[in-house]
C-alpha positions as CSV (number, residue, x, y, z in Angstrom):
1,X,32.2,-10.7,-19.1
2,X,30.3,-12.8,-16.4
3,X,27.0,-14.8,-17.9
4,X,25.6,-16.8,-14.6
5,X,23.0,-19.4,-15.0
6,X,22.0,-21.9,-12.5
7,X,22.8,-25.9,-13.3
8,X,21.1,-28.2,-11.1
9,X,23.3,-30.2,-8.7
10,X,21.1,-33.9,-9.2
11,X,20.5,-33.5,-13.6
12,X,22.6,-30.4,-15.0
13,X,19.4,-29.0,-16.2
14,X,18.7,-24.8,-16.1
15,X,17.4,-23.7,-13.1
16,X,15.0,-20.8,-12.9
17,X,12.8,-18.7,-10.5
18,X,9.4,-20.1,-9.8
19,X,7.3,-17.7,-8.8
20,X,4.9,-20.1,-7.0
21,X,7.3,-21.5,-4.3
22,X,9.4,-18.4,-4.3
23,X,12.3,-20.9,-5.0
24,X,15.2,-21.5,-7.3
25,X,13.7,-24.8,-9.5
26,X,14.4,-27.1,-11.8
27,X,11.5,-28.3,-13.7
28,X,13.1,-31.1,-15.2
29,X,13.9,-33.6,-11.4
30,X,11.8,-30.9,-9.1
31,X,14.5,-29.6,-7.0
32,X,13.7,-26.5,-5.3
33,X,16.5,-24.7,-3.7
34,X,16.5,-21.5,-1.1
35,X,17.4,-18.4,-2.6
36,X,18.1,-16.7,0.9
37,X,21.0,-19.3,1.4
38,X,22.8,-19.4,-2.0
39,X,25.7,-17.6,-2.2
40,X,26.2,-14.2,-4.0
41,X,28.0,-15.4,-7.6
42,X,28.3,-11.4,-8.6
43,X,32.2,-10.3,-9.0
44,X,33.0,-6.8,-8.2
45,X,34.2,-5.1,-11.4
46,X,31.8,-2.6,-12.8
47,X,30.7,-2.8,-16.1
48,X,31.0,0.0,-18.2
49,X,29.3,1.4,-21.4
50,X,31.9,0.5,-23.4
51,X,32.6,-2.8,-22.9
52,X,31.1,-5.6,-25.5
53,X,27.7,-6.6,-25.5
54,X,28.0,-9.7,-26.9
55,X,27.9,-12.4,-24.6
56,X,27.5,-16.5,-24.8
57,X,25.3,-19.1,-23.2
58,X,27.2,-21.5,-21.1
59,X,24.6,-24.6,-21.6
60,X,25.0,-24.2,-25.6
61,X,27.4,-21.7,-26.3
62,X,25.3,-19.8,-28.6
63,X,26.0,-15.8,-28.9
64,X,23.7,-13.6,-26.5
65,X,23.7,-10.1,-28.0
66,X,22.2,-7.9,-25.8
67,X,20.7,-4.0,-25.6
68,X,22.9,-2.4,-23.2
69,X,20.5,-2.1,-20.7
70,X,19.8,-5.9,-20.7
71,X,20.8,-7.3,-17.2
72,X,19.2,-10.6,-17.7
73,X,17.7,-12.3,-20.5
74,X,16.8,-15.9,-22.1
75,X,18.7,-17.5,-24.8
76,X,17.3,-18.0,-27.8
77,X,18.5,-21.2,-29.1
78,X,18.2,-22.9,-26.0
79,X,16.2,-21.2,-23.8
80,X,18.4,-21.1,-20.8
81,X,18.1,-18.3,-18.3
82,X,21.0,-16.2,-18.1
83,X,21.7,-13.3,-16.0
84,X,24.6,-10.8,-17.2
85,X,26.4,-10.6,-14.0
86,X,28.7,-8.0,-14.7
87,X,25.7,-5.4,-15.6
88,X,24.9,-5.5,-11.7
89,X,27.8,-4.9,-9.9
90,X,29.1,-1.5,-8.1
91,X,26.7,1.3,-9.4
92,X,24.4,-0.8,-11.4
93,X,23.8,-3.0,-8.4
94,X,20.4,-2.6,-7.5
95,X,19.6,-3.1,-3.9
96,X,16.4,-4.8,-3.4
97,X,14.2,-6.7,-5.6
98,X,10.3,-7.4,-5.4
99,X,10.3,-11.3,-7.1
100,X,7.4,-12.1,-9.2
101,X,4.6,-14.1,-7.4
102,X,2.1,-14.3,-10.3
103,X,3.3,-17.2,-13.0
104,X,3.2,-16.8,-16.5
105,X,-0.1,-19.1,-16.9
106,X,-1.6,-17.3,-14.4
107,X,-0.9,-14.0,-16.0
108,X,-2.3,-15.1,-19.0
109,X,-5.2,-16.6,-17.5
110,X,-5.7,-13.3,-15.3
111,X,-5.3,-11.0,-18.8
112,X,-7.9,-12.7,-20.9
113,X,-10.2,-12.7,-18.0
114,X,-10.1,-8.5,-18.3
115,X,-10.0,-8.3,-21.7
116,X,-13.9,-10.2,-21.3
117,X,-14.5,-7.5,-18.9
118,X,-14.3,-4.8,-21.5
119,X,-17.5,-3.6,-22.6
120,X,-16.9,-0.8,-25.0
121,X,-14.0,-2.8,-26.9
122,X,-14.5,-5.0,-30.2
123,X,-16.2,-8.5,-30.1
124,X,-13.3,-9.4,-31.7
125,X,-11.1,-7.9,-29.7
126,X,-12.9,-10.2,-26.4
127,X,-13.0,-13.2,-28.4
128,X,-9.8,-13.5,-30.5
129,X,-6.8,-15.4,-29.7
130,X,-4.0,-12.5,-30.5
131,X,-1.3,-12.4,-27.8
132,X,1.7,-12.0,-29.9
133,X,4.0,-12.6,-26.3
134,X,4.5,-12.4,-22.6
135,X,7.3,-11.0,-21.0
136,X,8.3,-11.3,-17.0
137,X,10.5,-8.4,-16.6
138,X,12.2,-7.2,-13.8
139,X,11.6,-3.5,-14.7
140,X,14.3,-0.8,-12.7
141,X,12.9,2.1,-10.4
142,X,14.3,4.2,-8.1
143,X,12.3,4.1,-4.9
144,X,12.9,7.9,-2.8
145,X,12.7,9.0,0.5
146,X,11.8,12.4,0.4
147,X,11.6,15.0,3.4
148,X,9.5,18.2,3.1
149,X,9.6,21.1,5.3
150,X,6.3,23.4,4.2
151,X,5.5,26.7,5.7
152,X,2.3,28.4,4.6
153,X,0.8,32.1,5.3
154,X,-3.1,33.1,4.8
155,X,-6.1,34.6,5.7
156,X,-8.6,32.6,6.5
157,X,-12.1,33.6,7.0
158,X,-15.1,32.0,9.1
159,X,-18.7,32.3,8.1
160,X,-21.5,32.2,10.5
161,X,-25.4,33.2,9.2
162,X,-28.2,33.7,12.1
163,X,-31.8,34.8,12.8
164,X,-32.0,37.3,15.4
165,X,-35.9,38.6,15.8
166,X,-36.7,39.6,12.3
167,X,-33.0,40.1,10.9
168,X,-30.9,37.3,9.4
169,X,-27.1,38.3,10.1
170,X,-24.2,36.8,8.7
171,X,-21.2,37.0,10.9
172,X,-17.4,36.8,9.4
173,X,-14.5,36.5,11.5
174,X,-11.3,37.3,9.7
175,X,-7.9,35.0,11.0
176,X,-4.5,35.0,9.6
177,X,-2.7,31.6,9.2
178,X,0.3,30.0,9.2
179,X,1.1,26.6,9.0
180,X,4.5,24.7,9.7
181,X,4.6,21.6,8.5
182,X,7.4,18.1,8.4
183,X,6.1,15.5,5.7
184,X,8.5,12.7,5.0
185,X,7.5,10.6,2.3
186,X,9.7,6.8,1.7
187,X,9.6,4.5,-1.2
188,X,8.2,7.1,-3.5
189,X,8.7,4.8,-7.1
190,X,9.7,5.8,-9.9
191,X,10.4,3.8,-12.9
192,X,14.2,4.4,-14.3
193,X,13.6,2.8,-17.6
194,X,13.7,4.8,-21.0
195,X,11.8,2.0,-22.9
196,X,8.7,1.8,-20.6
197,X,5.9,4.1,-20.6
198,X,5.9,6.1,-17.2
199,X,1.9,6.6,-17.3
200,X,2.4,2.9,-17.7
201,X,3.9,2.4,-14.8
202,X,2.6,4.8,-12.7
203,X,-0.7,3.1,-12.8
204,X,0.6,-0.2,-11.8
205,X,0.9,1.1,-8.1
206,X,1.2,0.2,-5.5
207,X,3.5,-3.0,-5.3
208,X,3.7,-4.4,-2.0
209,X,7.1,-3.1,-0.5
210,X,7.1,-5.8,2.4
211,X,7.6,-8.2,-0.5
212,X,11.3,-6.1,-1.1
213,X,13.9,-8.5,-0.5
214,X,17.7,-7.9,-0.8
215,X,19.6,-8.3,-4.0
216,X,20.1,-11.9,-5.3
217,X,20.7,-12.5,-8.8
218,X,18.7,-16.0,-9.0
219,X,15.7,-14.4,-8.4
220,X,15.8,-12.8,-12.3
221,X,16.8,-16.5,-13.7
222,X,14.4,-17.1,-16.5
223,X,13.2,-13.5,-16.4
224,X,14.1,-10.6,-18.3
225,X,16.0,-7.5,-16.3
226,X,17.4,-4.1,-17.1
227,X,19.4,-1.7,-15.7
228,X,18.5,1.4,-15.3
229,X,18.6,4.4,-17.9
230,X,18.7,7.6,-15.5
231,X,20.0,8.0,-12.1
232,X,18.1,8.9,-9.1
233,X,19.1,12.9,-9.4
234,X,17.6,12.7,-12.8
235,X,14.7,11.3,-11.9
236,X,14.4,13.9,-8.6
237,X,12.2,16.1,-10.6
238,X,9.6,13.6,-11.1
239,X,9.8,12.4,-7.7
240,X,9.0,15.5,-6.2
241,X,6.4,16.3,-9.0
242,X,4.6,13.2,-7.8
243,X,4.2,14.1,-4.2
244,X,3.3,17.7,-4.5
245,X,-0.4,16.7,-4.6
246,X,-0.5,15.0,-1.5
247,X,1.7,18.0,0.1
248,X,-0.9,20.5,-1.3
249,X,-3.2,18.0,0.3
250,X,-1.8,18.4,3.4
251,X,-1.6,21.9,3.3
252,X,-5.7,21.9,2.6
253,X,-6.2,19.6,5.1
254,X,-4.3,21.5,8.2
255,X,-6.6,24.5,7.2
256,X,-9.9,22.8,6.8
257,X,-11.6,24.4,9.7
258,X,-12.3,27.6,7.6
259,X,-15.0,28.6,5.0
260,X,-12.4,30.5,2.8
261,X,-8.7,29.9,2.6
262,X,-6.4,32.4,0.5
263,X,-2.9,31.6,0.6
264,X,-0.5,34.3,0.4
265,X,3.0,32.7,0.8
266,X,3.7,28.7,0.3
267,X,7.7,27.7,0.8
268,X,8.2,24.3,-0.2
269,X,11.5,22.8,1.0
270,X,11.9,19.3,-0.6
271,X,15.2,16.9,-0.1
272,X,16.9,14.1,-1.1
273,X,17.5,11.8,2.2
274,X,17.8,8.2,0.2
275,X,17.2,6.7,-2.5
276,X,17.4,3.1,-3.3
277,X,17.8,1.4,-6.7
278,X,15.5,-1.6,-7.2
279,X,13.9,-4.2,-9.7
280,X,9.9,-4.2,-9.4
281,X,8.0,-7.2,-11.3
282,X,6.3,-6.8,-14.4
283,X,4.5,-8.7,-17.2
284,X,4.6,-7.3,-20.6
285,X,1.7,-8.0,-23.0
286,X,2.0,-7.7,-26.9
287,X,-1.6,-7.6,-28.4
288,X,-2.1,-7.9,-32.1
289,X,-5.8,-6.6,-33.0
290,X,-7.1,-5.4,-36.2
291,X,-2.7,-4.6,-37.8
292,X,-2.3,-2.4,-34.9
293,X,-0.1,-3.9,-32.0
294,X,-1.5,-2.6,-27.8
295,X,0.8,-3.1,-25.1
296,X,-0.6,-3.9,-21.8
297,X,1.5,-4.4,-18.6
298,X,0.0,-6.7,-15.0
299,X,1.8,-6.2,-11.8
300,X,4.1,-9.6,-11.0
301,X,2.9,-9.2,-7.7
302,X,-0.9,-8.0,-7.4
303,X,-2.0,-9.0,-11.2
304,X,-3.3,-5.1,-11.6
305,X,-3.8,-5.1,-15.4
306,X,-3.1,-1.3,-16.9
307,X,-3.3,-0.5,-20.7
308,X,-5.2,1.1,-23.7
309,X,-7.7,-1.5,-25.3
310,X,-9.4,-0.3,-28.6
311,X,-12.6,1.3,-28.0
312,X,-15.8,0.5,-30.8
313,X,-17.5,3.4,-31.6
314,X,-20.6,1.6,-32.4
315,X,-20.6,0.3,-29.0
316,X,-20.0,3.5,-27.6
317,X,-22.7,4.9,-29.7
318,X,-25.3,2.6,-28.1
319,X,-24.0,3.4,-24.5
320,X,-24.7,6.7,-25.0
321,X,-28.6,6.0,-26.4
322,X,-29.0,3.2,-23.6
323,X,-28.5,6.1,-21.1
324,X,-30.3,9.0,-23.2
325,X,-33.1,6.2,-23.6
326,X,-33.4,5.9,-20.1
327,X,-33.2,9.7,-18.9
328,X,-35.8,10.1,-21.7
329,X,-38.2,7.2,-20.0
330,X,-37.5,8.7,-16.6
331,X,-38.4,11.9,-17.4
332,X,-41.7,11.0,-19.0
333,X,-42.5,8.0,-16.0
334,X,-42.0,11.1,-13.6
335,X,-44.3,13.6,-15.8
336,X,-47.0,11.2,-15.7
337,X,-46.8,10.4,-11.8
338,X,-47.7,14.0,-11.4
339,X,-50.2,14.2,-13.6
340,X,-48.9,14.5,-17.1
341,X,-49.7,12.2,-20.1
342,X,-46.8,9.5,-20.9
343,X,-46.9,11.1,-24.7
């Protein structure tokens, strides 16, 4: 079993990723060191499901028991970063990673500055203190590049209405259609993990792909990681779920010119050219409010906030009578300009 976590070189002290200089650092002396020129530490042996979770931290030698998923974690005695090198070798390797470049303070700062932003939540919801935790996780997703060949058969129709002397004529040309068309979609995402919500997810797009760099386990010291929990041809049928509105799209678009389409015949031809496996940055929000817990997730990268606040219904009530209230006066201010009594 391979635990790696980073000692400095000048005081022996955990090093971790800092999301601010894009560096390996140790808070305790300030050294930063380059990621891009440290040397890859992972072994090749795979790990497998049934090898032994239990692991143990190399500054304290406490016992790390981890999920099976768990790829990198912090121990809990001494808070060292650790990441479980053997969990990301041959298959479980992923290939690129996005590193975080939002810190924890300024997720935090960046959460309660949306949670003042809601408007049909609770007061107390705005004003109380009740983050229970934050999480910077390295969350897995399988990133596809999918290529489409689309064929589409129609009849198309186009409407043209005219005055000639004292007739109005409506002219309709009849067409049929058909429509060949190449879409190739790349680094359609889709999250691989079982334990986070995929609406979730999905509405944390887009993260910015130029920020994909290759592989390097220091980039998850002091974060947490996970492996992922289905494979990219388990996942295919979500991947080409995703990009069938923008193919139907496509299709709508190439026939715009006409007043009435009717499709007869749509082939569809989707395949698998590549998918990579890769670790996308996420913090996780734990939100205590009135014995119910809400979970809330921000993009590491662009601080896009995505979750399902409580709503007050008395709040929601007034809304509603605010804008009623207002129809009603504008209804009545317009009556009267014409002539009508305000009452």
């Amino acid at each position: 079993m391979q635990v790696i976590e980073y000692k400095c070189p000048n005081c022996g002290s955990g090093m971790v990723f800092d999301s601010t200089s894009g560096m390996l650092s140790c808070h305790s002396c300030g050294r930063n060191d380059n990621i891009e020129d440290m040397p890859d530490l992972l072994t090749k042996q795979a790990f497998t499901e049934d090898e032994a979770k239990e692991y143990h931290c190399t500054s304290c030698g406490a016992i790390i028991m981890t999920e099976a998923e768990t790829t990198a974690t912090v121990c809990s005695f001494c808070g060292s970063g650790v990441v479980l090198g053997d969990r990301l070798t041959g298959k479980l390797a992923p290939a690129k990673v996005i590193p975080f470049s939002i810190s924890k303070e300024e997720a935090m700062r960046a959460f309660r500055k949306w949670c003042r932003n809601g408007r049909l939540t609770p007061a107390g919801f705005m004003t109380a203190d009740r983050v229970k935790g934050i999480t910077g996780m390295y969350v897995p997703f399988w990133l596809y590049e999918l290529h489409n060949r689309v064929e589409v058969q129609g009849h198309g129709t186009k409407v043209r209405t005219y005055t000639q002397g004292d007739y109005q004529i409506t002219e309709t040309q009849h067409f049929e259609l058909y429509r060949k068309i190449r879409l190739n979609y790349t680094k359609v995402p889709i999250d691989a993990s079982e334990k986070m919500n995929d609406e979730l997810m999905d509405k944390l797009e887009p993260f910015p792909y130029a920020q994909l760099k290759s592989f390097k386990t220091p980039y998850l010291a002091g974060y947490i990681a996970e492996k992922y929990s289905y494979t990219d041809q388990e996942l295919l049928p979500r991947a080409k779920h995703k990009i069938s509105e923008y193919i139907e799209a496509a299709i709508r678009t190439s026939t715009s010119g006409y007043t009435t389409v009717n499709y007869t015949n749509k082939q569809i031809d989707t395949q698998l050219k590549h998918a990579d496996y890769v670790l996308l940055p996420v913090w996780v929000v734990h939100y205590d409010f009135n014995k119910l817990e809400y979970t809330f997730a921000m993009n590491g990268q662009t601080g896009k906030v995505v979750g399902k606040p409580p709503i007050s219904k008395a709040k929601v009530a007034a809304w509603f009578a605010s804008i009623f209230g207002a129809s009603f006066l504008s209804l009545k201010l317009i009556s009267w300009m014409m002539g009508g009594g305000l009452w």
